[in-house]
MARPABA-460833 format. One record per atom (N, C-alpha, C): atom name; x, y, z. Coordinates in pm, whole numbers, plus 50000, padded with zeros to 5 digits. Example, Ala and Ser with C-alpha at 12.3 -4.5 7.8 and 13.67 -1.06 7.14 Angstrom:
BEGIN
(N (51319 49431 50780))
(CA (51230 49550 50780))
(C (51320 49670 50780))
(N (51285 49775 50708))
(CA (51367 49894 50714))
(C (51290 50003 50787))
% end
This chain:
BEGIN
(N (48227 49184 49218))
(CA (48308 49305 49234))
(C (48427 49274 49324))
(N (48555 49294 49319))
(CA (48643 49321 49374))
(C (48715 49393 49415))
(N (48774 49435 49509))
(CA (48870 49556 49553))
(C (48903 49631 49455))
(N (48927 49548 49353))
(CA (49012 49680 49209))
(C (48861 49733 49181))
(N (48759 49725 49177))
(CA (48661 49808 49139))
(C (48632 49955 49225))
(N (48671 49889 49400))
(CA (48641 50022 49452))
(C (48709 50165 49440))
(N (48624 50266 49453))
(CA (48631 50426 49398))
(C (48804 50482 49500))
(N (48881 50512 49469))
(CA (48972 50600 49521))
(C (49054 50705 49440))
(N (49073 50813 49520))
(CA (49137 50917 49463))
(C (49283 50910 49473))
(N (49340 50915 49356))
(CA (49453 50978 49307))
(C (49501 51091 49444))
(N (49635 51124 49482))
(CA (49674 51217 49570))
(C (49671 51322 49502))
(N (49656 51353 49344))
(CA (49639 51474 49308))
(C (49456 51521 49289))
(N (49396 51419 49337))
(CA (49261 51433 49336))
(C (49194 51361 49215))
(N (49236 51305 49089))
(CA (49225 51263 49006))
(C (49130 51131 49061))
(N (49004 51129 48990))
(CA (48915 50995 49048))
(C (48980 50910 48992))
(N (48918 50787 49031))
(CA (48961 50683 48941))
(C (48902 50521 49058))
(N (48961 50427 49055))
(CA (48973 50282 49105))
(C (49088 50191 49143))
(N (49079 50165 49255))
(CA (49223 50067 49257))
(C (49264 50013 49111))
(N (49205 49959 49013))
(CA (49211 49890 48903))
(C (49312 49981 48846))
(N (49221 50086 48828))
(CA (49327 50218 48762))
(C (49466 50242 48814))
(N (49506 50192 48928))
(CA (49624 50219 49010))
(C (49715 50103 48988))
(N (49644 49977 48955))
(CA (49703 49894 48981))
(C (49774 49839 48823))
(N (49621 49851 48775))
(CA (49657 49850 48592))
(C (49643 49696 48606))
(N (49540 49637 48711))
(CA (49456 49503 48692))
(C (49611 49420 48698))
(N (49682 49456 48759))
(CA (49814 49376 48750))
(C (49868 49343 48933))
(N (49935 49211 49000))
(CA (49979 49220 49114))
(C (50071 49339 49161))
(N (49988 49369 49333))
(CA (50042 49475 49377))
(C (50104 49470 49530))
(N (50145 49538 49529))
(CA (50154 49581 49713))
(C (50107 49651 49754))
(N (50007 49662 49871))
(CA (49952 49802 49902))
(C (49986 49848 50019))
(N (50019 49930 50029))
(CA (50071 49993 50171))
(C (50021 50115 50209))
(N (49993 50141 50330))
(CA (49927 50230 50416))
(C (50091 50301 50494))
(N (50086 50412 50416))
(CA (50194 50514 50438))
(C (50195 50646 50571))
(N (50309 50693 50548))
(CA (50327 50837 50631))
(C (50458 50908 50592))
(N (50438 51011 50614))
(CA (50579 51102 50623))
(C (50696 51086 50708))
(N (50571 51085 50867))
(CA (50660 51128 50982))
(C (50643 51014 51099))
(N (50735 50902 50994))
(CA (50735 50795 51075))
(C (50880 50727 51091))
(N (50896 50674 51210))
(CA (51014 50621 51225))
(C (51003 50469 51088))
(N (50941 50439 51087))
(CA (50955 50351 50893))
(C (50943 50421 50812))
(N (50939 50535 50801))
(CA (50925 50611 50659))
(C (51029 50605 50598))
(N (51184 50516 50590))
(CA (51287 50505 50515))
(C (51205 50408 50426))
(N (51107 50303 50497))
(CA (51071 50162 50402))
(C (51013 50263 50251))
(N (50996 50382 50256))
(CA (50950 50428 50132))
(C (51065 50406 50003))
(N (51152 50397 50032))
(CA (51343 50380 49941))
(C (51367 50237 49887))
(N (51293 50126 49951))
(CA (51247 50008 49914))
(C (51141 49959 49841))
(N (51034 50043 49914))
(CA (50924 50025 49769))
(C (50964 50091 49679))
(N (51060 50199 49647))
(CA (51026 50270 49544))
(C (51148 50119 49438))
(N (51203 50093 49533))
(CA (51311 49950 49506))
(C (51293 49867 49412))
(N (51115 49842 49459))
(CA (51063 49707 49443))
(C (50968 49762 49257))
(N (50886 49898 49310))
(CA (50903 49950 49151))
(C (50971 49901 49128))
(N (51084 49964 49087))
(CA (51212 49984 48969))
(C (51252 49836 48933))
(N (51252 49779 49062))
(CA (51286 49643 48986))
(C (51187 49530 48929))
(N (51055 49531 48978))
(CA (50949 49519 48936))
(C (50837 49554 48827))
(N (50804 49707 48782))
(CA (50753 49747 48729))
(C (50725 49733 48583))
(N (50819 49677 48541))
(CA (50830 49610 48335))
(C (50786 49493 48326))
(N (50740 49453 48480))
(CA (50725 49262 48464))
(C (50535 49268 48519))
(N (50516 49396 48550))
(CA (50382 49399 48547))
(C (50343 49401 48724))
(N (50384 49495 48786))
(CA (50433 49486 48927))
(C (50364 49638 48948))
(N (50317 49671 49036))
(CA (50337 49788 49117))
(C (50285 49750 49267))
(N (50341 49905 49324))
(CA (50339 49943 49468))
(C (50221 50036 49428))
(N (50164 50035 49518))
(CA (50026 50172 49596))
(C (50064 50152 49701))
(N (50064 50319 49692))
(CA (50073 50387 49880))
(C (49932 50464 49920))
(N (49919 50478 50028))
(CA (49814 50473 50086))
(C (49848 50556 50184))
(N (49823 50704 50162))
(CA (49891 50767 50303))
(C (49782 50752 50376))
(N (49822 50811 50541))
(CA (49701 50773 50645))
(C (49768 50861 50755))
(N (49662 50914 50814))
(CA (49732 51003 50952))
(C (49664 50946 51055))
(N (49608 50866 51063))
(CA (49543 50752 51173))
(C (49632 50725 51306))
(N (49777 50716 51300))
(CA (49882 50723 51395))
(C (49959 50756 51421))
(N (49908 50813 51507))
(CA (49998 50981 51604))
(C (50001 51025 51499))
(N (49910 51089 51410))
(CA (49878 51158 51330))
(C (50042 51189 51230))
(N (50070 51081 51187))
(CA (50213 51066 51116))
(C (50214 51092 50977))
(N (50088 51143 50919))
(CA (50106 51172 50812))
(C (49994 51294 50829))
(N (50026 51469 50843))
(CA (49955 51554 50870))
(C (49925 51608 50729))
(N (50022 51611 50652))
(CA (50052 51723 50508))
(C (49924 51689 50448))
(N (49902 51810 50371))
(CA (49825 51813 50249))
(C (49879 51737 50125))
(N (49768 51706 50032))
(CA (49806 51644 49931))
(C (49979 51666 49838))
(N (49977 51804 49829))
(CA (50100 51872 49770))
(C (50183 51849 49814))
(N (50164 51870 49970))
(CA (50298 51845 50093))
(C (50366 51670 50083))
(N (50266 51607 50076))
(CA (50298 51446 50092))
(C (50350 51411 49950))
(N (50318 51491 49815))
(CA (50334 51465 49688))
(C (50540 51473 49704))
(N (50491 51614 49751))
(CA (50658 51674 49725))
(C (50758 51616 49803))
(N (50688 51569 49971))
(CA (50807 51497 50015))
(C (50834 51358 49953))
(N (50734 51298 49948))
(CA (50763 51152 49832))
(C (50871 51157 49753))
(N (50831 51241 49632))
(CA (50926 51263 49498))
(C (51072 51324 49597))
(N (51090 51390 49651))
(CA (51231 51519 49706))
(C (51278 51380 49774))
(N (51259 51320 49861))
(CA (51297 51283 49965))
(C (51345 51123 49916))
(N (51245 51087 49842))
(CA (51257 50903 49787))
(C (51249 50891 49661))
(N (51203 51014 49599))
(CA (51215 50968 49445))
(C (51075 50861 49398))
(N (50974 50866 49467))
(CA (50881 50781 49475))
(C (50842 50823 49352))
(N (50770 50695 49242))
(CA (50722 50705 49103))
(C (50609 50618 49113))
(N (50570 50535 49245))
(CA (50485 50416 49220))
(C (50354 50533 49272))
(N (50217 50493 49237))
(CA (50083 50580 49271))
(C (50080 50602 49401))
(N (50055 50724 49416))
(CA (49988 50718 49614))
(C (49855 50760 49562))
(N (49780 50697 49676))
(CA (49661 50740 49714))
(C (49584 50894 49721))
(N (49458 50942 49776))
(CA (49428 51023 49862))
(C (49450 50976 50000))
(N (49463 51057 50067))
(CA (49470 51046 50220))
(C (49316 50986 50265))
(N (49353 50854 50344))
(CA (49264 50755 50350))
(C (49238 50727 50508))
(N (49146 50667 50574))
(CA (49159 50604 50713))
(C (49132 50452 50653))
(N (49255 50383 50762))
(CA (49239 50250 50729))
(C (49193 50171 50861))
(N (49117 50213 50983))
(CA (49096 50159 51072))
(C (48942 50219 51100))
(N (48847 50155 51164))
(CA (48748 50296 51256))
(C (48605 50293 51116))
(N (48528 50327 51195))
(CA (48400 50369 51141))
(C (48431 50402 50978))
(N (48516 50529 50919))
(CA (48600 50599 50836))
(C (48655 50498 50740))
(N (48723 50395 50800))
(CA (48757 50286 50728))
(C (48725 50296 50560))
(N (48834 50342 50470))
(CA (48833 50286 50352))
(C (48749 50181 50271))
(N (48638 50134 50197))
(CA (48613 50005 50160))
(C (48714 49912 50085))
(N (48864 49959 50058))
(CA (48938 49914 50036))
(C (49029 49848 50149))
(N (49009 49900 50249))
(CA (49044 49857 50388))
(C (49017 49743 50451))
(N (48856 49783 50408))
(CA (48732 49700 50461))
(C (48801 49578 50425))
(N (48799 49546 50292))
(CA (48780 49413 50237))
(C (48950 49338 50272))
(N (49010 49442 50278))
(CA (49147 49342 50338))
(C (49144 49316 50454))
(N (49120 49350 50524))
(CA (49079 49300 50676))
(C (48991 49234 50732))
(N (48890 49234 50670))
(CA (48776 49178 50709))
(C (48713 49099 50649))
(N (48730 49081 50516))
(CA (48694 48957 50377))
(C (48794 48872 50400))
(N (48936 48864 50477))
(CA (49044 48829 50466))
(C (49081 48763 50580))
(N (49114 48629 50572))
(CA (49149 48545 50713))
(C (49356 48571 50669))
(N (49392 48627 50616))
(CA (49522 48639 50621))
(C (49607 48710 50715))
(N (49679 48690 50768))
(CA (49766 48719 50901))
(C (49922 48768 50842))
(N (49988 48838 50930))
(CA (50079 48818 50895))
(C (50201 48730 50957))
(N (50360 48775 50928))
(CA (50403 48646 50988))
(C (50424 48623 51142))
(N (50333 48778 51224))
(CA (50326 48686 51357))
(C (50193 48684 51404))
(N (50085 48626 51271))
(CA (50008 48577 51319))
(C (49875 48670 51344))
(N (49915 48836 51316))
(CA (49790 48925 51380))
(C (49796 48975 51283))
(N (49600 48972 51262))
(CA (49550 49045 51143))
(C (49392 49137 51204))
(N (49300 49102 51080))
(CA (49212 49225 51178))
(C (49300 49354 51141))
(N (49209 49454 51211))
(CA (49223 49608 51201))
(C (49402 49620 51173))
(N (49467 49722 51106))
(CA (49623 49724 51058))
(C (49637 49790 51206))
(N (49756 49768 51205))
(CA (49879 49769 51365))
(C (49928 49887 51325))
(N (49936 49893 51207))
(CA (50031 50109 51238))
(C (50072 50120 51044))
(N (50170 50229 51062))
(CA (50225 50310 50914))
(C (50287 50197 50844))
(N (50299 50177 50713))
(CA (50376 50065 50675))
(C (50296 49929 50629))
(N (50225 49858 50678))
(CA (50143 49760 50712))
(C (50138 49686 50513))
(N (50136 49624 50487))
(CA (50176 49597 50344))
(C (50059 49427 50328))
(N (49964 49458 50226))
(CA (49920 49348 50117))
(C (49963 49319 50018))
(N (49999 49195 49979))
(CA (50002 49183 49853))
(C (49871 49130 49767))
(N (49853 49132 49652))
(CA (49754 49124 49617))
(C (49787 49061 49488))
(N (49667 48944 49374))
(CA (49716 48946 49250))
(C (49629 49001 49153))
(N (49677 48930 49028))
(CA (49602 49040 48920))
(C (49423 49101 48928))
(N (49368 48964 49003))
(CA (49233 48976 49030))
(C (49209 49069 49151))
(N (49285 49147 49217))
(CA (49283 49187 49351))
(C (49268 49080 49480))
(N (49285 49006 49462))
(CA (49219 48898 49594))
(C (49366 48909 49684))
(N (49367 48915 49820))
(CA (49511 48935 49877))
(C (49551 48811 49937))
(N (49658 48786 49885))
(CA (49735 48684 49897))
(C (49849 48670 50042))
(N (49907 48747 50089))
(CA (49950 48769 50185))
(C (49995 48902 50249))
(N (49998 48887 50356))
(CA (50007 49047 50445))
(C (50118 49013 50533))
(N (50198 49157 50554))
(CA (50355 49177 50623))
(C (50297 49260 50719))
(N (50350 49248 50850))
(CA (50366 49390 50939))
(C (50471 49500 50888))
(N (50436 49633 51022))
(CA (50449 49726 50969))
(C (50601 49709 50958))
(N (50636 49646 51054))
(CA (50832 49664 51036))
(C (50902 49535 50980))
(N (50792 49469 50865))
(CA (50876 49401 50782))
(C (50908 49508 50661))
(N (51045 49475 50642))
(CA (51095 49532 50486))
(C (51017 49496 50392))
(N (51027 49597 50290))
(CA (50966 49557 50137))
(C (51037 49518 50074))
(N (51232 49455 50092))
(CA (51304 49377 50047))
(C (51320 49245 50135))
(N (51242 49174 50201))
(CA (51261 49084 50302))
(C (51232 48985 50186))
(N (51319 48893 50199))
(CA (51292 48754 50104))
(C (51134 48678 50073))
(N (51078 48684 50198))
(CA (50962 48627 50163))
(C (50865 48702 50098))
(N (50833 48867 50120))
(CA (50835 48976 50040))
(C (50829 48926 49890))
(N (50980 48927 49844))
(CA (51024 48892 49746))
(C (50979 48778 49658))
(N (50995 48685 49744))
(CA (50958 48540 49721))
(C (50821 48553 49679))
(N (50688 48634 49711))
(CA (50558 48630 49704))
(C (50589 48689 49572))
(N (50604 48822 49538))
(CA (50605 48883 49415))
(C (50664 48792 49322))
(N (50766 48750 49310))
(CA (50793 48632 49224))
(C (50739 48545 49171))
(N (50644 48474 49222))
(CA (50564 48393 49241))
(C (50410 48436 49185))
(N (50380 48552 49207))
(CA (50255 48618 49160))
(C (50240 48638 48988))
(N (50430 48687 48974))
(CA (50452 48734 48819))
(C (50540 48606 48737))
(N (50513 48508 48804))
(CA (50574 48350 48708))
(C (50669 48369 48639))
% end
Protein backbone atom coordinates (compact mmCIF):
# COMPACT_ATOMS: atom_id res chain seq x y z
CA UNK A 1 0.00 0.00 0.00
CA UNK A 2 1.11 3.41 -0.64
CA UNK A 3 0.21 6.93 0.17
CA UNK A 4 -2.05 7.09 -3.04
CA UNK A 5 -4.16 4.41 -1.38
CA UNK A 6 -4.80 6.41 1.78
CA UNK A 7 -8.64 7.64 2.44
CA UNK A 8 -9.00 11.62 2.02
CA UNK A 9 -11.73 13.94 1.48
CA UNK A 10 -12.29 16.09 -1.32
CA UNK A 11 -12.89 19.94 0.21
CA UNK A 12 -16.32 19.51 -1.06
CA UNK A 13 -16.59 16.38 1.10
CA UNK A 14 -16.52 14.03 -1.79
CA UNK A 15 -14.59 10.64 -0.46
CA UNK A 16 -12.16 9.36 -2.36
CA UNK A 17 -7.89 8.63 -2.13
CA UNK A 18 -4.86 10.51 -2.80
CA UNK A 19 -4.79 8.22 -6.03
CA UNK A 20 -8.05 9.82 -6.95
CA UNK A 21 -6.44 13.31 -6.56
CA UNK A 22 -3.53 12.59 -8.05
CA UNK A 23 -4.84 10.38 -11.04
CA UNK A 24 -1.74 7.84 -10.03
CA UNK A 25 0.34 10.53 -11.83
CA UNK A 26 3.56 12.85 -10.19
CA UNK A 27 2.51 15.46 -7.77
CA UNK A 28 3.18 18.22 -5.41
CA UNK A 29 1.61 18.23 -2.24
CA UNK A 30 1.26 21.08 -0.23
CA UNK A 31 -0.11 21.86 3.11
CA UNK A 32 -2.01 25.22 2.57
CA UNK A 33 -3.82 28.39 4.23
CA UNK A 34 -5.70 31.42 3.48
CA UNK A 35 -4.29 33.72 6.00
CA UNK A 36 -0.80 33.46 5.48
CA UNK A 37 1.93 35.73 4.74
CA UNK A 38 2.83 32.79 1.70
CA UNK A 39 -0.51 32.53 0.66
CA UNK A 40 0.55 34.47 -2.72
CA UNK A 41 2.70 30.90 -3.35
CA UNK A 42 -1.02 29.77 -4.18
CA UNK A 43 -0.61 31.99 -7.95
CA UNK A 44 2.39 29.66 -8.60
CA UNK A 45 0.99 26.46 -7.98
CA UNK A 46 -1.91 27.28 -9.71
CA UNK A 47 1.34 28.22 -12.37
CA UNK A 48 2.75 24.99 -12.16
CA UNK A 49 -0.94 23.36 -13.01
CA UNK A 50 -1.39 25.23 -16.06
CA UNK A 51 1.85 24.61 -17.19
CA UNK A 52 2.09 21.17 -16.09
CA UNK A 53 -1.18 19.54 -16.11
CA UNK A 54 -1.45 17.96 -20.04
CA UNK A 55 1.96 16.32 -19.32
CA UNK A 56 0.42 14.40 -16.46
CA UNK A 57 1.32 16.77 -13.46
CA UNK A 58 -0.77 17.96 -10.64
CA UNK A 59 -0.68 20.07 -7.45
CA UNK A 60 -2.80 18.94 -4.15
CA UNK A 61 -3.44 21.36 -1.57
CA UNK A 62 -3.86 20.45 1.69
CA UNK A 63 -5.42 23.14 3.77
CA UNK A 64 -4.43 23.07 7.56
CA UNK A 65 -5.14 25.52 10.44
CA UNK A 66 -2.36 23.97 12.59
CA UNK A 67 -0.51 27.57 12.47
CA UNK A 68 -1.71 30.40 14.18
CA UNK A 69 -4.66 28.92 13.08
CA UNK A 70 -4.06 30.40 9.32
CA UNK A 71 -6.47 28.63 7.72
CA UNK A 72 -9.93 29.10 9.99
CA UNK A 73 -12.74 28.99 6.99
CA UNK A 74 -15.06 26.37 6.36
CA UNK A 75 -14.92 24.21 3.48
CA UNK A 76 -17.03 26.79 1.18
CA UNK A 77 -15.06 29.69 2.64
CA UNK A 78 -11.51 28.16 1.61
CA UNK A 79 -13.30 26.80 -1.78
CA UNK A 80 -14.35 30.41 -2.69
CA UNK A 81 -11.28 32.19 -1.62
CA UNK A 82 -9.07 29.73 -3.73
CA UNK A 83 -11.12 30.05 -7.01
CA UNK A 84 -11.93 34.42 -6.33
CA UNK A 85 -8.62 35.17 -5.21
CA UNK A 86 -6.06 32.63 -7.39
CA UNK A 87 -8.14 31.06 -9.75
CA UNK A 88 -7.02 27.74 -8.18
CA UNK A 89 -8.20 24.56 -10.50
CA UNK A 90 -5.62 22.02 -9.02
CA UNK A 91 -7.66 19.57 -6.02
CA UNK A 92 -7.65 20.79 -2.41
CA UNK A 93 -8.08 18.63 0.21
CA UNK A 94 -10.44 18.44 3.39
CA UNK A 95 -9.07 20.40 6.09
CA UNK A 96 -6.35 18.16 7.50
CA UNK A 97 -3.71 18.28 10.60
CA UNK A 98 -0.35 17.65 9.39
CA UNK A 99 1.61 17.60 12.68
CA UNK A 100 0.46 16.06 16.38
CA UNK A 101 -1.36 13.00 17.52
CA UNK A 102 -4.26 14.21 14.58
CA UNK A 103 -1.62 13.83 12.07
CA UNK A 104 -3.03 12.85 8.65
CA UNK A 105 -1.77 9.15 7.57
CA UNK A 106 -0.83 10.93 4.59
CA UNK A 107 1.35 13.09 6.70
CA UNK A 108 2.42 10.24 8.57
CA UNK A 109 4.14 8.58 5.78
CA UNK A 110 5.91 11.75 4.44
CA UNK A 111 7.56 12.48 7.41
CA UNK A 112 8.17 9.67 8.99
CA UNK A 113 8.59 6.73 6.20
CA UNK A 114 10.79 9.49 4.71
CA UNK A 115 14.55 10.32 5.40
CA UNK A 116 14.07 13.34 2.89
CA UNK A 117 15.00 16.84 4.02
CA UNK A 118 14.72 19.76 2.54
CA UNK A 119 17.27 22.15 1.10
CA UNK A 120 18.29 23.25 4.58
CA UNK A 121 18.48 20.07 5.71
CA UNK A 122 15.21 19.88 8.26
CA UNK A 123 12.69 17.36 7.96
CA UNK A 124 10.57 15.43 10.52
CA UNK A 125 7.29 17.08 11.63
CA UNK A 126 6.45 20.19 8.62
CA UNK A 127 7.82 23.77 9.81
CA UNK A 128 4.58 25.77 8.84
CA UNK A 129 1.84 26.74 5.71
CA UNK A 130 3.32 26.02 2.35
CA UNK A 131 5.72 23.10 3.12
CA UNK A 132 5.71 21.17 -0.42
CA UNK A 133 6.47 17.15 -1.50
CA UNK A 134 7.00 16.06 -4.48
CA UNK A 135 6.06 12.79 -5.18
CA UNK A 136 6.04 10.23 -8.38
CA UNK A 137 3.61 8.23 -10.17
CA UNK A 138 3.91 5.44 -7.46
CA UNK A 139 3.46 8.04 -4.62
CA UNK A 140 6.91 7.45 -3.06
CA UNK A 141 8.34 11.20 -2.27
CA UNK A 142 11.09 12.15 -3.96
CA UNK A 143 11.96 15.47 -2.59
CA UNK A 144 10.68 18.11 -0.10
CA UNK A 145 10.95 22.22 -0.22
CA UNK A 146 10.39 24.49 2.80
CA UNK A 147 7.69 26.58 3.45
CA UNK A 148 9.28 29.76 1.77
CA UNK A 149 10.65 28.03 -1.18
CA UNK A 150 8.69 29.05 -4.41
CA UNK A 151 6.77 26.59 -6.45
CA UNK A 152 8.66 28.29 -9.45
CA UNK A 153 12.24 27.91 -7.92
CA UNK A 154 14.41 26.05 -10.52
CA UNK A 155 15.12 23.12 -8.59
CA UNK A 156 11.26 22.88 -8.00
CA UNK A 157 11.16 22.85 -11.59
CA UNK A 158 14.05 20.86 -12.34
CA UNK A 159 12.39 17.86 -10.08
CA UNK A 160 9.04 17.96 -12.01
CA UNK A 161 10.85 17.72 -15.20
CA UNK A 162 12.59 15.02 -14.44
CA UNK A 163 9.64 13.00 -12.84
CA UNK A 164 7.59 13.59 -16.35
CA UNK A 165 10.78 12.64 -18.88
Amino acid sequence: MTILDSPIGRLDGTAGTLRDLTGGKPALLVNVASKCGLTPQYSKLEELQAAYGERGFTVVGFPCNQFMGQEPGTADEIQEFCSATYGVTFPLTEKIEVNGEGRHEIYSALTALTELSDEEGKSGDIQWNFEKFLVDADGTPVARFGPRTEPDAPHVVEGIEKLLG
